[in-house]
VMD Tcl script that builds the backbone (N, CA, C; Angstrom):
set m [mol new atoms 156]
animate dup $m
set s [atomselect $m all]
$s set {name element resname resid chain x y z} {
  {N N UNK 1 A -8.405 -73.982 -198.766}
  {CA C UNK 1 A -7.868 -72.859 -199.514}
  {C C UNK 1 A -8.957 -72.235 -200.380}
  {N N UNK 2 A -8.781 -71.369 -200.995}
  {CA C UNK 2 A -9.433 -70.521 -201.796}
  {C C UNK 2 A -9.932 -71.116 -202.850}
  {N N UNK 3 A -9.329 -72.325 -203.631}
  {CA C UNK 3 A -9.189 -72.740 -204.951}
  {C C UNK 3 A -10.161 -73.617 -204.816}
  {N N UNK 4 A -10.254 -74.495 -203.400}
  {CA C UNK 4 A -10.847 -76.062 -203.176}
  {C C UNK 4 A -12.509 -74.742 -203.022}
  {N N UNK 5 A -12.504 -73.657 -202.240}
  {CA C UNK 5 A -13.753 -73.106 -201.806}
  {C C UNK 5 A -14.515 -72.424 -203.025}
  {N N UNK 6 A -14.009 -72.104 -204.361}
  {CA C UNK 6 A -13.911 -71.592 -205.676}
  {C C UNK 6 A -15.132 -73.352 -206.264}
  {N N UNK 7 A -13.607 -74.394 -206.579}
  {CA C UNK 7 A -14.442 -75.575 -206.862}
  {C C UNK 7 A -15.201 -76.029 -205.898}
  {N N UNK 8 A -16.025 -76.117 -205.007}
  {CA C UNK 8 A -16.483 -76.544 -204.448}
  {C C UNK 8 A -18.029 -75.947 -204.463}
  {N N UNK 9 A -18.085 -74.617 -204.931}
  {CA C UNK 9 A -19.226 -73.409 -205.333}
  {C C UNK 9 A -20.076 -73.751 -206.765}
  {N N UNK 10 A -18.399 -73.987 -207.758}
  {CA C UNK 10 A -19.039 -74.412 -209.132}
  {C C UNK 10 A -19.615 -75.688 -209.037}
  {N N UNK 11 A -18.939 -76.268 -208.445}
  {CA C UNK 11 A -20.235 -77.669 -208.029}
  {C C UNK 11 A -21.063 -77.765 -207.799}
  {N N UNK 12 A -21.395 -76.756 -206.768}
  {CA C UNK 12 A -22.830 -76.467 -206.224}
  {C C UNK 12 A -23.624 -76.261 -207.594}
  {N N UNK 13 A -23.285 -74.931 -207.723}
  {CA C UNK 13 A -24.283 -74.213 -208.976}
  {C C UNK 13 A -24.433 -75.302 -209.887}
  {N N UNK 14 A -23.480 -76.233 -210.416}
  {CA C UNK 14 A -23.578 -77.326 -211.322}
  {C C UNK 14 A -24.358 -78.405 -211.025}
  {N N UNK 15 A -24.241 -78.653 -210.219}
  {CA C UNK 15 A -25.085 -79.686 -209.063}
  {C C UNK 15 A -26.633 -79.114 -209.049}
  {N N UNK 16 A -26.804 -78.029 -209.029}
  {CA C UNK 16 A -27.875 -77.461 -208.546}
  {C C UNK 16 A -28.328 -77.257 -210.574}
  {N N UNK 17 A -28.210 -76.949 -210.840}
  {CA C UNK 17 A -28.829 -76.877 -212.349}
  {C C UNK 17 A -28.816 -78.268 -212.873}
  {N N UNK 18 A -28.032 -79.266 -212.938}
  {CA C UNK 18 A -28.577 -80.657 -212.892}
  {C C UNK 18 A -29.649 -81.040 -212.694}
  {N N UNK 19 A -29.836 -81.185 -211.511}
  {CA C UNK 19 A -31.024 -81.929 -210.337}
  {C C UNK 19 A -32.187 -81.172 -211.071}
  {N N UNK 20 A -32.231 -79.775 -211.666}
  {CA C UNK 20 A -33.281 -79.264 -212.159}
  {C C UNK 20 A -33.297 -79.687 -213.434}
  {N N UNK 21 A -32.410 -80.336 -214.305}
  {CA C UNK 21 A -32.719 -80.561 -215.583}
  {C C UNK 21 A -33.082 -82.087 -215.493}
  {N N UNK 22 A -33.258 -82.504 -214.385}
  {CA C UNK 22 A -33.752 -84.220 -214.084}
  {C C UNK 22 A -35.274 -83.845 -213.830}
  {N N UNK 23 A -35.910 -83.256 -213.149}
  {CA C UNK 23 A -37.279 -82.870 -213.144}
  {C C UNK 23 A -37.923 -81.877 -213.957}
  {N N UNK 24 A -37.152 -81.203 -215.068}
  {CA C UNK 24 A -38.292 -80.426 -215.472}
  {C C UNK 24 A -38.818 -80.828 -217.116}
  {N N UNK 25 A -39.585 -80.471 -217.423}
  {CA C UNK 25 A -40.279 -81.301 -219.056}
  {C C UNK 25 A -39.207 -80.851 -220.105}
  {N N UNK 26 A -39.138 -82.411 -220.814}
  {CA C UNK 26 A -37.557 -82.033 -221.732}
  {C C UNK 26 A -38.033 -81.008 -222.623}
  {N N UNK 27 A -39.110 -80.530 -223.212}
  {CA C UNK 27 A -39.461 -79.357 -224.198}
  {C C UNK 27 A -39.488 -78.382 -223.622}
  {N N UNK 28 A -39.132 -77.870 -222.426}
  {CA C UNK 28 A -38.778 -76.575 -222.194}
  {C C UNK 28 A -37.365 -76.792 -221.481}
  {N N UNK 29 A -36.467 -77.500 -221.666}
  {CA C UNK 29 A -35.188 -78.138 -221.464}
  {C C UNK 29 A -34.233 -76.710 -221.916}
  {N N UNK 30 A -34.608 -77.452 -223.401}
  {CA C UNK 30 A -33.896 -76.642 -224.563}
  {C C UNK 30 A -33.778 -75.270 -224.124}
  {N N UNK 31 A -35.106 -74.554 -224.118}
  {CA C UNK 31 A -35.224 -72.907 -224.610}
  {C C UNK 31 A -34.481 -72.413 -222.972}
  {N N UNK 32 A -34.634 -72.970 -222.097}
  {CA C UNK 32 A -34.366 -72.549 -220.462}
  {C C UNK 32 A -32.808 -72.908 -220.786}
  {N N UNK 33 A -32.391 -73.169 -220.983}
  {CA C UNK 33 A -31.071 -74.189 -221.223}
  {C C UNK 33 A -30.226 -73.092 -221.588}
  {N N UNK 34 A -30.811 -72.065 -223.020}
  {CA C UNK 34 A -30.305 -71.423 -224.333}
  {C C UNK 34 A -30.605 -70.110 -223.516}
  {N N UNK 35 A -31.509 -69.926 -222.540}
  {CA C UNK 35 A -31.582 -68.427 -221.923}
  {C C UNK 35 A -30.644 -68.611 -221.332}
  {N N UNK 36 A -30.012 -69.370 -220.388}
  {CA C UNK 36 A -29.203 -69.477 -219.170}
  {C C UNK 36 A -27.830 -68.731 -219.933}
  {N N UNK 37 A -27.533 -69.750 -220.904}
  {CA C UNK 37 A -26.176 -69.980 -221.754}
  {C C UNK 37 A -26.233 -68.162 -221.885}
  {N N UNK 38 A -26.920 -68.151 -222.783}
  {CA C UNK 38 A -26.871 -66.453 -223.535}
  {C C UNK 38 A -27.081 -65.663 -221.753}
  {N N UNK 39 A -27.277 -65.592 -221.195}
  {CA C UNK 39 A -27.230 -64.672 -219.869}
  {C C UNK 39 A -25.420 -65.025 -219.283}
  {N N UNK 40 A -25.456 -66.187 -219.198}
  {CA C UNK 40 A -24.139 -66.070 -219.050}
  {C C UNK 40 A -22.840 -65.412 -219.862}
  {N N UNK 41 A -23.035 -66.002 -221.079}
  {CA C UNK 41 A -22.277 -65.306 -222.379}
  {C C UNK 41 A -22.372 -63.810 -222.235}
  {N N UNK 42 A -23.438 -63.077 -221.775}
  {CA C UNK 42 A -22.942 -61.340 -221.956}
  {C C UNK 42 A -22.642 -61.008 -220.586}
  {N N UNK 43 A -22.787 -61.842 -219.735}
  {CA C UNK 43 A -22.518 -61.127 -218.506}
  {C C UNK 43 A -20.478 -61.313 -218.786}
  {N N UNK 44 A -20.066 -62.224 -218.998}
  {CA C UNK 44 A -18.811 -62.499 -219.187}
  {C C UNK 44 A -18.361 -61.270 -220.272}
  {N N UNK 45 A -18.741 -61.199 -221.464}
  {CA C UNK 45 A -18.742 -60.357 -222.030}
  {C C UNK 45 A -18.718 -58.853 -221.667}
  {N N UNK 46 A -19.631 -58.456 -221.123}
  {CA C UNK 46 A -19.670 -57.216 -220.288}
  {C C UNK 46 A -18.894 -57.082 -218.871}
  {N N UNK 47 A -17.824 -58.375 -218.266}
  {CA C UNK 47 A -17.589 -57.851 -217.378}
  {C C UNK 47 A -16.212 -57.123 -217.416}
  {N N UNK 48 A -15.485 -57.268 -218.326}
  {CA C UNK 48 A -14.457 -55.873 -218.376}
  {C C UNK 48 A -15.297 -54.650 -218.374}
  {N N UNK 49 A -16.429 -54.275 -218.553}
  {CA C UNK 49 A -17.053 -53.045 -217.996}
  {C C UNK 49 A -17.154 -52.419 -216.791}
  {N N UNK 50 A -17.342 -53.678 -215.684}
  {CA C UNK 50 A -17.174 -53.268 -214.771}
  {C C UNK 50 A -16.383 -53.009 -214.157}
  {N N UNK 51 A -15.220 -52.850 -214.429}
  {CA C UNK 51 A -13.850 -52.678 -214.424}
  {C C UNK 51 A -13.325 -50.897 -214.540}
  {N N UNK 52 A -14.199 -50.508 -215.351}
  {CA C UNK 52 A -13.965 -49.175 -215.946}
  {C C UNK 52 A -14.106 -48.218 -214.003}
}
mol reanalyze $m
mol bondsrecalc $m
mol representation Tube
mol addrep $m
């Protein structure tokens, strides 16, 4: 169904940003971490815009 193919995506992407926070140097952890977050936060933010 749609729902299992939905969770099964966020896993990925979750899965997949993991495995990268196991290899990369914990001092640039943080700041890569805090760009991601804030890119996500306005895209959510801005997406009733795209709506218009």
């Amino acid at each position: 169904s749609q729902l299992l193919a939905t969770i099964g995506k966020t896993l990925g992407v979750v899965g997949i940003f993991l495995a990268y926070a196991q290899f990369e140097h914990p001092d640039k952890i943080e700041f890569r971490w805090g760009i991601l977050t804030t890119i996500i936060l306005l895209m959510l933010i801005a997406s009733p815009l795209a709506n218009l």
